[in-house]
NUTI-984609 format. One record per residue (C-alpha): residue in one letter; y, x, z. Coordinates in pm, 1 decimal. Layout:
! residues N
{r = a | py = Y | px = X | pz = Z} $
...
//
This chain:
! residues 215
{r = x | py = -9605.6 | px = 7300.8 | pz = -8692.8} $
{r = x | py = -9397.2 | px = 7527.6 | pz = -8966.8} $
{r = x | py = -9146.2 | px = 7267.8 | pz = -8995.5} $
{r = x | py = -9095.3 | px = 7224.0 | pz = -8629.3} $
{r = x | py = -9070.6 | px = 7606.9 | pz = -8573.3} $
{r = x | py = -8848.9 | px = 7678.3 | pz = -8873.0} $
{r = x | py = -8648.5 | px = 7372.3 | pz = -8721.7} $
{r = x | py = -8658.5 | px = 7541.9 | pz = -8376.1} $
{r = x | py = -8535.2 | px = 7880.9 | pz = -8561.4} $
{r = x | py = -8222.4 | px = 7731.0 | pz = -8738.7} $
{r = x | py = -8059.2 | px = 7510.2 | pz = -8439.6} $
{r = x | py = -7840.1 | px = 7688.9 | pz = -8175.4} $
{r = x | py = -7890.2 | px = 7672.2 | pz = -7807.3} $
{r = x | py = -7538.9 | px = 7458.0 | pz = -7818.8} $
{r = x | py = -7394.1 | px = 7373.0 | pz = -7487.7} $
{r = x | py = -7461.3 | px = 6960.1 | pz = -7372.7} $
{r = x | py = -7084.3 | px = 6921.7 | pz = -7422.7} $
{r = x | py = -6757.3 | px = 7093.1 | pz = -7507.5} $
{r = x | py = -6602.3 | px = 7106.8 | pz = -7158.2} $
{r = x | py = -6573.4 | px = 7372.3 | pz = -6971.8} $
{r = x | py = -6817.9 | px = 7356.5 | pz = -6670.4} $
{r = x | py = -6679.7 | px = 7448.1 | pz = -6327.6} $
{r = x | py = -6835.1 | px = 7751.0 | pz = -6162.2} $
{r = x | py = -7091.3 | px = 7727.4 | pz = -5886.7} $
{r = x | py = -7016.1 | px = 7769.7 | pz = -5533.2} $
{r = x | py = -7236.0 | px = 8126.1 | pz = -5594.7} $
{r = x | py = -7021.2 | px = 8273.8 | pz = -5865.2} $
{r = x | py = -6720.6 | px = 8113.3 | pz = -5668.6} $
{r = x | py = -6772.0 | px = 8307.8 | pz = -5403.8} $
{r = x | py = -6911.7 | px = 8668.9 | pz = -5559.2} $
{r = x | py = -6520.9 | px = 8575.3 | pz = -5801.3} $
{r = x | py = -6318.8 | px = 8565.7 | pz = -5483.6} $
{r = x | py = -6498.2 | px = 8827.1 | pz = -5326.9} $
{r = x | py = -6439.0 | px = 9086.7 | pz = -5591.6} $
{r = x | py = -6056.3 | px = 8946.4 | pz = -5630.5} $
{r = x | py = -6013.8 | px = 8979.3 | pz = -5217.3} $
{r = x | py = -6148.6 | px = 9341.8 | pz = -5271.7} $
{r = x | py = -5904.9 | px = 9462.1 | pz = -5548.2} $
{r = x | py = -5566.4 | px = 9302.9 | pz = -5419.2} $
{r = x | py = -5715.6 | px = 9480.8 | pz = -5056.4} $
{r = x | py = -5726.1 | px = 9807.9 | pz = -5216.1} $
{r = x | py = -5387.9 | px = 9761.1 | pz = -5438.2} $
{r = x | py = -5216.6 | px = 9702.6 | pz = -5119.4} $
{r = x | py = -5393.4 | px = 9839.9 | pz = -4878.2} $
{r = x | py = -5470.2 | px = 9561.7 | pz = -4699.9} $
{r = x | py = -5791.6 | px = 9567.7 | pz = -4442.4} $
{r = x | py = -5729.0 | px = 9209.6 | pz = -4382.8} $
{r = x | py = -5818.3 | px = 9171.0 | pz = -4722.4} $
{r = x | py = -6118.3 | px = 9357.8 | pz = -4746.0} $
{r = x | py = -6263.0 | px = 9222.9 | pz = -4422.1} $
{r = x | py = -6274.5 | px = 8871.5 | pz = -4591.0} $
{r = x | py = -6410.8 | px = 9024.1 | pz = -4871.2} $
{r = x | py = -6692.8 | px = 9190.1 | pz = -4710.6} $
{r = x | py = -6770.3 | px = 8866.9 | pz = -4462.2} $
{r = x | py = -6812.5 | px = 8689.8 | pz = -4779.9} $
{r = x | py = -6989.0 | px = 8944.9 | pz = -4999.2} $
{r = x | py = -7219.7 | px = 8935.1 | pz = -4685.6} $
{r = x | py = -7276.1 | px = 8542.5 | pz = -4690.8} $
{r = x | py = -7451.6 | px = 8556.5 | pz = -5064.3} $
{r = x | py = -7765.0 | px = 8703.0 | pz = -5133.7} $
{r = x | py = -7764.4 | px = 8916.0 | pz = -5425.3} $
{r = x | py = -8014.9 | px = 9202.8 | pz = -5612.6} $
{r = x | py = -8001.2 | px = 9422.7 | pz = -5890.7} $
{r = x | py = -8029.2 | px = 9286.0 | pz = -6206.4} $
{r = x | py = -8292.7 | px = 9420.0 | pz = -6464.5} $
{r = x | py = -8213.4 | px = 9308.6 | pz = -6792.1} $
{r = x | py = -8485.2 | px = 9303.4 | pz = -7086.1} $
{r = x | py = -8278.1 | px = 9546.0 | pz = -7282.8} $
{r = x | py = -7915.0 | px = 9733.6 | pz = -7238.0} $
{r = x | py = -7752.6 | px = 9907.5 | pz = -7496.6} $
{r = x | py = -7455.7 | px = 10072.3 | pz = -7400.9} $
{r = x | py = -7148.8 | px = 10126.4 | pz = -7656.5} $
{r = x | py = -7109.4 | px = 10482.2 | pz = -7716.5} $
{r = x | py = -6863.1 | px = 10681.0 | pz = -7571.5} $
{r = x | py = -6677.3 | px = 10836.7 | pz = -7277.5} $
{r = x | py = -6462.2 | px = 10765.4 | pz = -6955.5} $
{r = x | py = -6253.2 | px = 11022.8 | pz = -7047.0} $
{r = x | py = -6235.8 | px = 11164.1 | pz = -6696.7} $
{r = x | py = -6156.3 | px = 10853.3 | pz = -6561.5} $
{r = x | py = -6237.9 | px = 10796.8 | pz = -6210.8} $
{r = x | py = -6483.7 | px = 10535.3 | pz = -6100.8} $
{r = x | py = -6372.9 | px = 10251.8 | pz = -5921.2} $
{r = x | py = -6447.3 | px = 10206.7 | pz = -5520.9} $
{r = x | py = -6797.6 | px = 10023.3 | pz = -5501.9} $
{r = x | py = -6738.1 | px = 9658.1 | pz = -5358.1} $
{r = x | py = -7029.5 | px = 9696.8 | pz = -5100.1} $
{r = x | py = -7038.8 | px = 9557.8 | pz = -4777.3} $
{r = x | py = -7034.1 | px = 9869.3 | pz = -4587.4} $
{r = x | py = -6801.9 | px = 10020.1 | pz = -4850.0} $
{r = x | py = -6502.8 | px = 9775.3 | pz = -4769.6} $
{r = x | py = -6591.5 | px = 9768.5 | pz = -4438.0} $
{r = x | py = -6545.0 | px = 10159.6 | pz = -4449.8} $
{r = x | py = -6229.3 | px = 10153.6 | pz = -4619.3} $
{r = x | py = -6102.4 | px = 9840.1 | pz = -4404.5} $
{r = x | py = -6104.5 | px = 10030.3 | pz = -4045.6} $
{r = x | py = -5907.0 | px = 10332.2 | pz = -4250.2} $
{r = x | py = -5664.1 | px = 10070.4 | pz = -4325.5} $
{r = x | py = -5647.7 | px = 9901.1 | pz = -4024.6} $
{r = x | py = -5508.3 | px = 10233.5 | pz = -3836.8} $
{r = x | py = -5609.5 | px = 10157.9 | pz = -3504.9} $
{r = x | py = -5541.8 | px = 9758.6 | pz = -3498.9} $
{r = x | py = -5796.3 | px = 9668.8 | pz = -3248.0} $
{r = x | py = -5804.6 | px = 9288.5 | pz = -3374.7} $
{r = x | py = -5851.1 | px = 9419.8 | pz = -3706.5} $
{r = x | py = -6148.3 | px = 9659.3 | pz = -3623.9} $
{r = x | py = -6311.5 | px = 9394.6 | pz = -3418.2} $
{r = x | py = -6328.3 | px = 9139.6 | pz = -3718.1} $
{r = x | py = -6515.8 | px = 9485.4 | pz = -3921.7} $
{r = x | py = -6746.7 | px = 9564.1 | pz = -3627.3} $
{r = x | py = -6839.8 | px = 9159.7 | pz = -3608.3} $
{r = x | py = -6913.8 | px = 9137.4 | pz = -4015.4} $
{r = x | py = -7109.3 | px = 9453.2 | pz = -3982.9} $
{r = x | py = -7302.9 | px = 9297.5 | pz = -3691.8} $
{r = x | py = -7337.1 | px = 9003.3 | pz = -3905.4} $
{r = x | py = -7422.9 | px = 9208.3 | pz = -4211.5} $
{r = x | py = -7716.7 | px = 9373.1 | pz = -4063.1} $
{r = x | py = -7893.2 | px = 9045.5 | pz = -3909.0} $
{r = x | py = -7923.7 | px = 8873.0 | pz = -4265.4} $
{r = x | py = -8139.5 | px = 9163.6 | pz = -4463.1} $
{r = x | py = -8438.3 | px = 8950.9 | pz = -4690.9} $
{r = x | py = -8253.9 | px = 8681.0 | pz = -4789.3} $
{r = x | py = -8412.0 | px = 8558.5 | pz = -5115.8} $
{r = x | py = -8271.5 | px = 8384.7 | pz = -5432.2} $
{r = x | py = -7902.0 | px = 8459.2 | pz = -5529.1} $
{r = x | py = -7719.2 | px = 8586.7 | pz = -5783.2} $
{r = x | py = -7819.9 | px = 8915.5 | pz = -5993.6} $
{r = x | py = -7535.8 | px = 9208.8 | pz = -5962.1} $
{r = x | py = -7506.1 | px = 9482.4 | pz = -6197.4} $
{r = x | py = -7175.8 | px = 9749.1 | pz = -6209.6} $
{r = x | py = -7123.4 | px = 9961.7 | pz = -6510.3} $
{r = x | py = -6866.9 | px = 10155.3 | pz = -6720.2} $
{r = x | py = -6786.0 | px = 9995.0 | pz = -7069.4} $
{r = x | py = -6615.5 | px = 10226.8 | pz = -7282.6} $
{r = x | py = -6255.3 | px = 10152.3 | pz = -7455.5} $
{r = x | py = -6285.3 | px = 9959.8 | pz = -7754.6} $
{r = x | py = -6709.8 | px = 9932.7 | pz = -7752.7} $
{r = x | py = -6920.8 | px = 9666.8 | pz = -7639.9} $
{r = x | py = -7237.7 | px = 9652.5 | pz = -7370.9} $
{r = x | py = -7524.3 | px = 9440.0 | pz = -7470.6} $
{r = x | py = -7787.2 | px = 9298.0 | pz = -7249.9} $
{r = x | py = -8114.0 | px = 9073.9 | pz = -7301.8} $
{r = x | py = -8148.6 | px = 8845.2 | pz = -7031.4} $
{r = x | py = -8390.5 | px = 8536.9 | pz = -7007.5} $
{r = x | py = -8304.6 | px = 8249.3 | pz = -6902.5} $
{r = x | py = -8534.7 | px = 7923.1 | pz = -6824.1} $
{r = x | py = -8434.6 | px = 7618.3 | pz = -6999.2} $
{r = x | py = -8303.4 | px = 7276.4 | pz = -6848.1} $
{r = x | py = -8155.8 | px = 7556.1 | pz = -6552.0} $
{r = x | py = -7769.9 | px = 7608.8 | pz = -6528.5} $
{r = x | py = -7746.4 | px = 7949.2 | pz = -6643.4} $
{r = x | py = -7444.0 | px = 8176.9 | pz = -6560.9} $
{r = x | py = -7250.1 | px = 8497.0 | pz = -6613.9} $
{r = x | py = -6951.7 | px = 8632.7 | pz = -6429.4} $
{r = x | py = -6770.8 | px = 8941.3 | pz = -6511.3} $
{r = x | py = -6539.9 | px = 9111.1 | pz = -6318.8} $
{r = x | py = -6346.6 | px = 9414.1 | pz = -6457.5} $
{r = x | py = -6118.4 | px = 9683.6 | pz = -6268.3} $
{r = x | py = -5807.3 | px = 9588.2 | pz = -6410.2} $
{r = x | py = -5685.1 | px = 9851.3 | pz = -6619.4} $
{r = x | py = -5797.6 | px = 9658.5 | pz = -6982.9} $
{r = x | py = -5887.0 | px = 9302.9 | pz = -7112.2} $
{r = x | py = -6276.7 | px = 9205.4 | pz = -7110.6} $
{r = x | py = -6433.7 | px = 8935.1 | pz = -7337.2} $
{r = x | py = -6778.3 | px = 8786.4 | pz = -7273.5} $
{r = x | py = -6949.8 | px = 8664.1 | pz = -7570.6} $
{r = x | py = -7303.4 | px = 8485.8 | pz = -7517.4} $
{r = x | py = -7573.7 | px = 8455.4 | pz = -7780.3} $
{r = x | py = -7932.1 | px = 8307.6 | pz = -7825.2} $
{r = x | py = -8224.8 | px = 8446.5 | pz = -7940.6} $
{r = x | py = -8154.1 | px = 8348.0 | pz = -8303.0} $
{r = x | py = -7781.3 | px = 8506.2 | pz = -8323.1} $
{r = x | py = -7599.4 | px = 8206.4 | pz = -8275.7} $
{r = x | py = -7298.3 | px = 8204.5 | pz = -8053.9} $
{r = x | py = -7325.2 | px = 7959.4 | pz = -7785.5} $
{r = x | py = -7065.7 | px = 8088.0 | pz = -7521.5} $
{r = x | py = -6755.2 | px = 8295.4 | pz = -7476.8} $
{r = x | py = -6465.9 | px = 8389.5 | pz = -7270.2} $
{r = x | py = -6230.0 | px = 8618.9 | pz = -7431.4} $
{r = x | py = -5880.8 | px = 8518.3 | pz = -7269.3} $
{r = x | py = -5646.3 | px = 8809.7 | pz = -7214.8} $
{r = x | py = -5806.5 | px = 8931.4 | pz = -6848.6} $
{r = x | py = -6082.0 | px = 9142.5 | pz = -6756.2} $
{r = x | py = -6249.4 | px = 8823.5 | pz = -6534.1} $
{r = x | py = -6455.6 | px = 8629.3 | pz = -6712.8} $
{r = x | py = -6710.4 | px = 8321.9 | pz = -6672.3} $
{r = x | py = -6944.2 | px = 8155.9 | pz = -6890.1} $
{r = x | py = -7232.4 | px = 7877.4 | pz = -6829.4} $
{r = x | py = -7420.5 | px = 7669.5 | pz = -7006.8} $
{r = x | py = -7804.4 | px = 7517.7 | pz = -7008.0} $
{r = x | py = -8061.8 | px = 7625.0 | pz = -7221.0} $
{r = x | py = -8269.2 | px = 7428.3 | pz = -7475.3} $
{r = x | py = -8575.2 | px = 7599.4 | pz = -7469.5} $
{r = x | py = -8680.2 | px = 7920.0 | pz = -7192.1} $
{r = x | py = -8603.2 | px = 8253.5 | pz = -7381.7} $
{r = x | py = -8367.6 | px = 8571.7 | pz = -7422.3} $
{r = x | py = -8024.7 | px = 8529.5 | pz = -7490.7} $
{r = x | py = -7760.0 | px = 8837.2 | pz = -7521.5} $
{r = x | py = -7487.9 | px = 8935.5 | pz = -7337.9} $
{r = x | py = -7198.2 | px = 9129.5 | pz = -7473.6} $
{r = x | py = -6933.5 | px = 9250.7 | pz = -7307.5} $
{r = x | py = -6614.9 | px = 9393.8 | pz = -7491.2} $
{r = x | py = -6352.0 | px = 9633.0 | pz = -7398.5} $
{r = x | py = -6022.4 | px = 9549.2 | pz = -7601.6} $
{r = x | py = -5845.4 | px = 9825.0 | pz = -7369.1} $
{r = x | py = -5779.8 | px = 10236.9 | pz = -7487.1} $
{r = x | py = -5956.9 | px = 10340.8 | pz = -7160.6} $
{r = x | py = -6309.1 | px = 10274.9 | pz = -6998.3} $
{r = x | py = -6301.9 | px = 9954.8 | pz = -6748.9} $
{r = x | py = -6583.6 | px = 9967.4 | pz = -6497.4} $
{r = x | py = -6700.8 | px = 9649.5 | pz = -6434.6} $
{r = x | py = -6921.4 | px = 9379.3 | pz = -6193.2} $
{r = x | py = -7154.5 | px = 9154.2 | pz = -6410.4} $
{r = x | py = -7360.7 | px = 8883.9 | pz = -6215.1} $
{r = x | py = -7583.9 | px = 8593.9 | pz = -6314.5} $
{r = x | py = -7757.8 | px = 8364.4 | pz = -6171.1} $
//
């Protein structure tokens, strides 16, 4: 039984191959959502954040309570947060962009309609927005159950580059995105049920405030 648990203790929970897998049509959808939202509000576009909402509305999500956060120390430096991609937020902001277009307004009042018919949905994806500081690192413990797809989205503001590194319970790293944007995406499928960490790192000089979701 030692030898099997020191065995356990030295292997890492290594992906079942090297490709990248593609994202599910959950974290597809929460992705285009948030990217719908940010080109809406960079160009004022309440076409843009209609879509966004209708699909924001179409997948069931709750707030995620990780095991353990540790946040990187630091300050925003009096940087202003980030408009909240809720529902009702870019639905908000979409009729003050739409300036009267009664096609426009019509498409917000039906999504709201819609929105308030589909309360108690279960399942979904976990959602959780935060500030990570420039140049420090946010960790979360998360368990995950093994022979399940597990996944991790992050979606930044815009302003600095994000990397998402991934790590089981024994250290090992397992997973990571850290290409030059502030989206990132991860997945792989667990060996054995158990925590793994999530770290998310700022390579920017000023705070990026951030969307993290998992399945």
């Amino acid at each position: 039984m030692a030898l099997v648990a020191a065995a356990q203790f030295t292997f890492a929970q290594e992906k079942t191959d090297d490709a990248k897998q593609p994202a599910s049509e959950l974290m597809t959808q929460l992705r285009l959502a948030s990217d719908l939202a940010r080109y809406g509000y960079e160009t004022y576009s309440a076409s843009a954040l209609i879509e966004a909402a209708r699909i924001l509305n179409g997948v069931p999500t709750y707030e995620l309570t990780p095991e353990s956060f540790i946040k990187g120390e630091g300050t925003a430096d009096g940087k202003a947060q980030k408009t909240e991609f809720s529902v009702e937020q870019l639905l908000k902001d979409a009729r003050a962009y739409a300036d009267g277009n009664a096609t426009l307004l019509a498409l917000a009042d039906q999504v709201k309609i819609d929105n308030g018919t589909s309360r108690g949905r279960v399942g979904g994806a976990a959602v959780h927005e935060d500030c990570v500081y420039a140049n420090c690192t946010d960790n979360y413990t998360i368990r995950f159950i093994a022979g399940e797809e597990a996944e991790v989205a992050v979606v930044g503001d815009g302003d600095t580059d994000l990397d998402l590194y991934i790590y089981d319970s024994n250290g090992n790293l397992i997973e990571k995105d850290d290409d030059y944007t502030d989206t990132c995406y991860c997945s792989w499928t667990p060996k054995w049920t158990g925590a793994f960490t999530i770290k998310i790192k700022n390579r920017g000089g000023v705070c990026n405030y951030y969307t993290l979701y998992t399945n």
